[in-house]
N, C-alpha and C positions, 0 to 999 in steps of 0.2 A: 437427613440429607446434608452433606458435605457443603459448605463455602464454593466448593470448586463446581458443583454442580449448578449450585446456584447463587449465580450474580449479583442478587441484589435487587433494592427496589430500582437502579439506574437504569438496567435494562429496561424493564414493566415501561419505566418513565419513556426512552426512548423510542420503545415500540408503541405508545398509546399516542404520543406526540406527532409519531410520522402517521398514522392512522390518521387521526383530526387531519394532517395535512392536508391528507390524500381526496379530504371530504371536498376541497377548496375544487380542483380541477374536476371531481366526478360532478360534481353537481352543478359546475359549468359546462359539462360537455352536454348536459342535455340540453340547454338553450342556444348551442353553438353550433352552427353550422359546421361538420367537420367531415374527414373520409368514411364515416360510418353513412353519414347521407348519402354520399356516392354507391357503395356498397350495397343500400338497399335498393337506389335505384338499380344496378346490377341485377339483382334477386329477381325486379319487377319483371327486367326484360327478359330472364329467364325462365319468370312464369310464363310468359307469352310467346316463349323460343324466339326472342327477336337476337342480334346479333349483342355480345355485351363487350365489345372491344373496340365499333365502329359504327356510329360515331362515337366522338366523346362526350359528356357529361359537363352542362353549362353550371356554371357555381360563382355564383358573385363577379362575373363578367371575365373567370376564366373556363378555359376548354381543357375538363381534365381526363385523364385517361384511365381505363380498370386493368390494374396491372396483374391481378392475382387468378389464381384458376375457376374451371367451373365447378368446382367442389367445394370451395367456399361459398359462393353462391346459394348453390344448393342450402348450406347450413343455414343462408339468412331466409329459406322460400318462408316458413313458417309464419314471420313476422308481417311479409304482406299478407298475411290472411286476418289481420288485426283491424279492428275498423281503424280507415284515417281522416277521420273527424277531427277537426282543429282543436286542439288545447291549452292551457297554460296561456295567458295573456299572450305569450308570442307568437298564439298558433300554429306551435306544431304537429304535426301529425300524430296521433296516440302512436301509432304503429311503433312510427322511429321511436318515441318516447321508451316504449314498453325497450326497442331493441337497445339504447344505449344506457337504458338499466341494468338489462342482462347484461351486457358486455362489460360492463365498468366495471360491476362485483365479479363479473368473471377476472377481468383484468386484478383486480384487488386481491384475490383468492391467489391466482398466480405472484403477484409480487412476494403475499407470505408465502408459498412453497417456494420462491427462490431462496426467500431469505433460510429457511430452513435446510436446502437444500448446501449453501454455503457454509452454515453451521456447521451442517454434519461431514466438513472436511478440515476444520481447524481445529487443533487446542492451541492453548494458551496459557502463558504462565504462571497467570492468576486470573483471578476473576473480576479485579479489576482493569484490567488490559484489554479483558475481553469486553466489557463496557467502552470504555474508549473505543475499540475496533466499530462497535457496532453505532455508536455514538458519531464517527466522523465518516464512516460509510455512508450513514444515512443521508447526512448530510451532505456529502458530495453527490447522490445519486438520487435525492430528492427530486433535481429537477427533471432527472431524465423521466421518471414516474409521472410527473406534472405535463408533459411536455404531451409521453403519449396515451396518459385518459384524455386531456383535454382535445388532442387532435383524432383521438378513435384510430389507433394504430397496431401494428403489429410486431414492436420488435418485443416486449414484452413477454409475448409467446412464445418468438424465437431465441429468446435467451433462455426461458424455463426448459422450452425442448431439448435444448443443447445441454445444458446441465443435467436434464434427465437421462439422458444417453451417457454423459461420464459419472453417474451417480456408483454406477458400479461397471467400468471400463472393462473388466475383464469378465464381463458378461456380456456380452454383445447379443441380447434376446430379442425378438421382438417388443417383446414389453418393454425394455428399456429404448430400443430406439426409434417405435413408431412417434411418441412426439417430436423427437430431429426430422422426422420426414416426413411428418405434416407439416413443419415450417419450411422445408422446402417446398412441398406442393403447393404452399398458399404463399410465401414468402421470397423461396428460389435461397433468400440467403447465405443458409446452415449447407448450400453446396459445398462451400470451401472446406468443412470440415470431410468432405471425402477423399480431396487432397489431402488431406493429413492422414485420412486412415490408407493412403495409396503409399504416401513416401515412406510409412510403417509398418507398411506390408502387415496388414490387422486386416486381412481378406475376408472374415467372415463378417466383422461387421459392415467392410466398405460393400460386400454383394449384399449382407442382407438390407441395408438402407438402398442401394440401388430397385432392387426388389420392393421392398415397402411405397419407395417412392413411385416407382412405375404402375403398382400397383393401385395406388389412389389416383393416377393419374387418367386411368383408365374405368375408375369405377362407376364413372356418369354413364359410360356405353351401357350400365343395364337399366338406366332409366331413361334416358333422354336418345328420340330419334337418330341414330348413328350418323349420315349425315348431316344433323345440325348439331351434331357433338363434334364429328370431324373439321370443321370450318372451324367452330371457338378455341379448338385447341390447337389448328392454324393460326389463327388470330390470337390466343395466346403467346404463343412462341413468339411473333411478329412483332408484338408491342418490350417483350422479355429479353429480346436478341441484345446482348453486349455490343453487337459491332454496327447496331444499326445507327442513324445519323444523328437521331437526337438524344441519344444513348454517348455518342465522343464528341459531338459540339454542343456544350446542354445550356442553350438558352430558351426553349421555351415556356421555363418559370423560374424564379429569382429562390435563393437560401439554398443551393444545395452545395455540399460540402467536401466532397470527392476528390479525390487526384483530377480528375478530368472536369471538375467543373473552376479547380482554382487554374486550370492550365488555361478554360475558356475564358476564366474573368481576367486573369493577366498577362497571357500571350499574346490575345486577339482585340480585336477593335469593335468586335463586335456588341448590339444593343442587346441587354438581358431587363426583361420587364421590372419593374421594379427595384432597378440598382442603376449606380451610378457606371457612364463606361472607362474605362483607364485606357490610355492609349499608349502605351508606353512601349507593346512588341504588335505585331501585326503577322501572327504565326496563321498560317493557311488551315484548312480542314487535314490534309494529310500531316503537316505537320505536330499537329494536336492528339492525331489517330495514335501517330507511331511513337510520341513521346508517352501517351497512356501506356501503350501497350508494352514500352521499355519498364516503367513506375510498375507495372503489375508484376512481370518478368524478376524485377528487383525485391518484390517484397516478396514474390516465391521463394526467390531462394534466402534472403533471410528468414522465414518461415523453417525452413527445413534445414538451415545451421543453427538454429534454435533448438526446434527438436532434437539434434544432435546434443548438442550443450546442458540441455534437459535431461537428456537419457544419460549422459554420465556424468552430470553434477548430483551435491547431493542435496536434493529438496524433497520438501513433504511433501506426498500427492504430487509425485511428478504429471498425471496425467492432466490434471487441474490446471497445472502453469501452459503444459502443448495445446490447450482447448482454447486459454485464454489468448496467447499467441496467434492463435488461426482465427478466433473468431472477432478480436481486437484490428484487425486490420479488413475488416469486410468495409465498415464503413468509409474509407477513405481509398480502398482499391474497388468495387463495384462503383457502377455510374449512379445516378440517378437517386442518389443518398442527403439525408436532411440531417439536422441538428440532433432530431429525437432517435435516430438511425446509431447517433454515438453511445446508445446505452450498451450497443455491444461489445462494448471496452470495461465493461463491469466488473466479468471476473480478473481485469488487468488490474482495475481500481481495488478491488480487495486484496489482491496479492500486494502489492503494492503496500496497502494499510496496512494490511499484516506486518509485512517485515518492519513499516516507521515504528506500530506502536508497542510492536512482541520485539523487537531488537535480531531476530535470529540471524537473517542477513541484513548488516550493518549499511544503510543507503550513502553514501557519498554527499557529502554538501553538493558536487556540483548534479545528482541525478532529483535531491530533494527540488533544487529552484529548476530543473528541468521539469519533472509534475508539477508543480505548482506554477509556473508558467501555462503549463498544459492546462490544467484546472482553469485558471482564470481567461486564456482563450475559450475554451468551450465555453464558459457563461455557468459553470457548476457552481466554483470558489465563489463567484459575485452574485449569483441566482438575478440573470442577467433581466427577465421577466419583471425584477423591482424597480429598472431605470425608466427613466423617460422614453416616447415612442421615438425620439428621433435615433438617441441614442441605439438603442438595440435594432430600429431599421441598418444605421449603419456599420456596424458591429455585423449584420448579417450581411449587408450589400457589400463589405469586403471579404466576408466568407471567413470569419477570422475562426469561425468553429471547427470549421476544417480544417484551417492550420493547426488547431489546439491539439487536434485526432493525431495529427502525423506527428506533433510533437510527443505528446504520450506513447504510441506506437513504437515510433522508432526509438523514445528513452528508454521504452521497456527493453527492446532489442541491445540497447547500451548497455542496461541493466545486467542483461542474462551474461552476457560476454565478461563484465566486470563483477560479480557477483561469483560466476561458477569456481570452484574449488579445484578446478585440476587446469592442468597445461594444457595452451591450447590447441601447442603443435602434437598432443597426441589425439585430439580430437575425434579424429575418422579410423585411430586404431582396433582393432577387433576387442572385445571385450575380454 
């Protein structure tokens, strides 16, 4: 076996070290109360066909709400059939025990197929470059891994889906793209990637995820009573609407990180639970509406002067950098988005690594202190989790992680434009 094949003991070392990490959060989510708790209560009401969108679900003196479909549910009925006899000094229920076991190794299982999955789209000049790549990756995206075992989350999944689908792009099969469209049916996220298969006129895969998606959305009608399938997945959509109220004035819960949630924390005067209020603009509800929906508008279409600049610059795996682009920008254009919601800036964070530590495109002094600005807003560069509580409450009560998103986001966007290799007044010419 060649040098080039194989790395060295640096990698072994890097990959055994982010493991042991990962043991830190898995085996506090089981004593932690987190969305996986909600989740079964979900399941519960679902075994009893009670309604699972209304009311909401009381949790340490908040009222939270179940955002995802009733096919997820579905996957968690099993685990109430567990006995839930109290456990563990904390007494928890074996049930959840048993469920945030399985999911954590599930979670785990997926983190290495992502990392495999990124592998198998780069080389690298040497084998030691490639150690560095995977070395300062980890590192940077440690925390997002920490962020969602510990809180029983989902973007994790939606990130594997999404890379599963561009694993081989010019195969748009079911097999490759039904994991994209169970993250939408449980997640809604990995939508935005259908705008990108729409502005690329790539019609077979954007029907057949349309199809997939529709398809699982529909697949409870062969188990569950039609009318009380019909109501949930009313109640679904109800709680999922973009344009509903607590969806473009999002105060009723603190850290989330969005366009429309930094608009509510600095435009308006309004009280958000657990953060402090700024008073500095006093922007109305439609004020806040229509400036959202301009911010979405704006990252559409650099979204799609992106893909442009992509398709006729010259990079590897162009499809890899259009995936990253679309799905890099969910978390700070969709509402209702948190910290650990920025791991879908991942495959931006490896492109990005690539070119610092392979050299291929040369990054700019001013786009390096643009990421690393970005990094140390999100709380990646500092692993924001090691400061003091006051510290990181206020670090989240001004939402500074959300700034870090749009910084990254839009540097990429800086990025692609100063990077690409051709002119840009022929940009929109035919090929």
């Amino acid at each position: 076996m060649s040098s080039e094949e194989n790395p060295g003991k640096a990698l072994k070392i890097i990959g055994g070290l982010f493991a042991l990490l990962l043991l830190w959060p898995f085996l506090r989510a089981v004593s932690t109360s987190n969305d996986l708790n909600l989740f079964f209560s979900a399941a519960e009401r679902l075994a009893s066909l009670k309604n699972l969108y209304d009311p909401g679900y009381e949790s340490q003196g908040w009222i939270l709400k179940y955002y995802y479909s009733p096919l997820f549910a579905t996957a968690l009925l099993p685990f109430t059939l567990l006995p839930n006899m109290p456990f563990l000094p904390e007494q928890i229920p074996f049930s959840i025990i048993v469920l945030k076991l399985v999911w954590g190794l599930f979670m785990v299982w997926l983190i290495w197929d992502i990392a495999k999955l990124i592998n198998e789209k780069f080389t690298f000049a040497s084998p030691k470059k490639k150690a560095w790549f995977w070395g300062v990756l980890a590192f940077l995206t440690w925390r997002w891994c920490f962020l969602n075992l510990l809180y029983g989350q989902m973007t994790i999944l939606v990130v594997w889906g999404v890379l599963r689908a561009f694993r081989n792009p010019e195969l748009p099969t079911v097999k490759n793209l039904l994991p994209m469209s169970l993250g939408i049916n449980i997640k809604v996220l990995p939508i935005f990637i259908l705008g990108q298969y729409f502005l690329q006129q790539r019609w077979r895969a954007f029907f057949t995820v349309i199809f997939l998606t529709v398809l699982l959305a529909i697949v409870p009608f062969g188990y569950l009573p039609i009318d009380y399938h019909s109501a949930l997945m009313k109640g679904w959509f109800q709680n999922i609407n973009p344009f509903s109220g607590s969806h473009i004035v999002e105060v009723g819960e603190g850290g989330f990180v969005d366009f429309g949630a930094l608009v509510t924390k600095y435009m308006t005067s309004l009280h958000i639970p657990g953060e402090s209020t700024i008073y500095s603009f006093k922007w109305s509800h439609s004020e806040v509406f229509w400036s959202t929906q301009a911010f979405r508008l704006l990252v559409l279409m650099l979204s799609w002067l992106g893909l442009k600049i992509i398709e006729k610059g010259n990079y590897e795996n162009k499809s890899f950098w259009q995936m990253a682009l679309f799905l890099g920008v969910v978390p700070i254009a969709f509402p209702h988005q948190r910290d650990y919601s920025l791991m879908l800036q991942l495959p931006i964070v490896a492109l990005i690594v690539k070119d610092w530590v392979d050299g291929q495109i040369r990054l700019t002094i001013a786009h390096k202190i643009i990421f690393v600005l970005g990094g140390v807003l999100m709380g990646n560069l500092l692993f924001l989790e090691s400061f003091p509580a006051f510290v990181r409450l206020n670090w989240q009560g001004l939402r500074l992680q959300g700034i870090g998103g749009m910084v990254v986001w839009f540097g990429f966007v800086h990025y692609l434009v100063f990077s690409s290799n051709h002119v840009m007044h022929n940009l929109f010419k035919s090929k």
